[in-house]
Structures are given as structure tokens and as C-alpha cells.
C-alpha positions, -999 to 999 in steps of 0.1 A, spaced: 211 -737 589 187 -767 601 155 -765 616 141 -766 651 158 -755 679 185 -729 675 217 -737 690 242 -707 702 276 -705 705 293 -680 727 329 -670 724 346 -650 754 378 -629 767 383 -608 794 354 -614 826 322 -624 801 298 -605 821 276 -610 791 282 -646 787 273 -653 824 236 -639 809 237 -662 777 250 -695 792 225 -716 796 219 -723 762 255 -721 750 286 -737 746 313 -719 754 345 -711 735 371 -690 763 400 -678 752 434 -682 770 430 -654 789 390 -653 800 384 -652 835 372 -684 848 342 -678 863 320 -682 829 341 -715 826 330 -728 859 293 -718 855 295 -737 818 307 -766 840 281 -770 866 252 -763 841 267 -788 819 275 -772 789 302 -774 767 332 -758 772 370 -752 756 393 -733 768 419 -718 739 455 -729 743 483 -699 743 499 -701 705 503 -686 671 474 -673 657 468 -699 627 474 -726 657 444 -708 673 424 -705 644 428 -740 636 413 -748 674 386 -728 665 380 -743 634 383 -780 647 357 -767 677 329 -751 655 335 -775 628 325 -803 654 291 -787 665 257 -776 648 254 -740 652 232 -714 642 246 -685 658 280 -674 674 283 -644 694 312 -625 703 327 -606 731 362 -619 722 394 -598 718 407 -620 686 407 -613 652 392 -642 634 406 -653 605 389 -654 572 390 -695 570 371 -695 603 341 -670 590 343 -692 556 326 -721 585 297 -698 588 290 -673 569 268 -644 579 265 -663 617 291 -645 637 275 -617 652 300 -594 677 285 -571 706 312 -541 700 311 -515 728 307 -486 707 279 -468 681 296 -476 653 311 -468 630 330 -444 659 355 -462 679 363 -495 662 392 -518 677 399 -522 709 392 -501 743 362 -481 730 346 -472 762 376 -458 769 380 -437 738 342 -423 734 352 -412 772 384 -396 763 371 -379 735 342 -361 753 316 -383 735 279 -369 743 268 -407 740 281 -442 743 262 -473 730 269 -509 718 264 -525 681 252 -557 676 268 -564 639 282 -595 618 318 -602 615 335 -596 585 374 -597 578 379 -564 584 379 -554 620 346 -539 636 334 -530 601 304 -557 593 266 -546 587 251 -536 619 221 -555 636 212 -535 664 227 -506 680 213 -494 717 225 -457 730 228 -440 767 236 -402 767 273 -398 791 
């Protein structure tokens, strides 16, 4: 990591609500099927922004790559519904930090809201943790609860 200013990348599916927050001091990775409101906003503030084509997953993981590999970052943040794959972690390490919509360890993977809800959970939350390999399972940085 250099020194100075810290420089964040943000990395969205679905409507990025909480990359509409982070923005200003972003750029912006979307994935094929992110809404395109944070895209705009990126835009008109003048911040960097790609939008993920529709392919394979290595071919997407190679865009990722090229993207990252192209920018000094500190920090990348996730609210994205892709698995990343291990080459793109290797880029750098202990820097991708995902905001997961549960407490984990309950309800890794996908639709967790959804499940805590299902399952009569007394309490929902978020975790702030780093990405590993393996899916939802990295050591947690911060965790926030609200009672159901």
C-alpha cells in the first residue's frame, strides 16, 4: 500500500444503495446486471467507471484483473453477487473487504435477509469482513445488529 491519500474501489450488483453513499471517492466496478443509477451518478461526478461485460467467469475475472491491475488501490469494497476468483484476490491481498447482509457466520451465500427472516431469526445484522476463496467465510471486521 502507498502512502497519502487512500484511494477506494467499489464493486456493485443489484441497485448499490450503498455505493450511491461511497461514490464520491470511488471508482466504480458494476457488474452486468447493476442497476444504472450508481453508473450515472459515477458519470456526472466524474469518476471512474466500468461496466462488466456478460461472459464466462475467467472472461470476467480477467476484466477484473485488467481493471484493478490498472489503478492504485488501497481498498475494495463489496456489495457484488460474484465469486471472485483466487487470481483476482492474489492482486490484493487482505484489501477486499465485502458488506455481507448477515451476522455471520449464520446465513452465508446469497439472499440472507431473506433466510434470517424465514427462519424466525430474533436479530438481523451486516458483517464487514475480508474476502477469502471460500464464500462468505473471511475474518470479520465489523459486525452491526438490529433485533427483528
Amino acid at each position: 500500500m502507498r502512502k497519502g491519500r487512500c484511494r477506494i474501489g467499489f464493486m456493485v450488483s443489484g441497485q448499490g444503495r450503498l455505493a450511491l453513499e461511497a461514490i464520491r471517492q470511488c471508482f466504480v466496478i458494476l457488474d452486468v446486471t447493476a442497476a444504472e443509477e450508481p453508473e450515472n451518478i459515477a458519470r456526472q461526478q466524474g469518476i471512474f467507471c466500468h461496466r462488466l461485460t456478460a461472459g464466462p467467469r475467467l472472461v470476467v475475472q480477467d476484466q477484473i484483473r485488467e481493471i484493478l491491475g490498472n489503478r492504485c488501490v488501497d481498498h475494495i469494497f463489496l456489495t457484488f453477487d460474484r465469486i471472485l476468483h483466487e487470481a483476482v484476490l492474489e492482486l490484493f491481498p487482505n484489501r477486499f473487504i465485502n458488506l455481507h447482509l448477515s451476522l455471520l457466520p449464520a446465513f452465508q451465500g446469497m439472499r440472507p435477509l431473506e433466510r434470517a427472516l424465514e427462519k424466525g431469526a430474533p436479530f438481523i445484522g451486516a458483517t464487514m469482513h475480508l474476502v477469502t476463496p471460500k464464500v462468505d467465510d473471511g475474518p470479520p471486521l465489523a459486525q452491526c445488529v438490529q433485533a427483528v
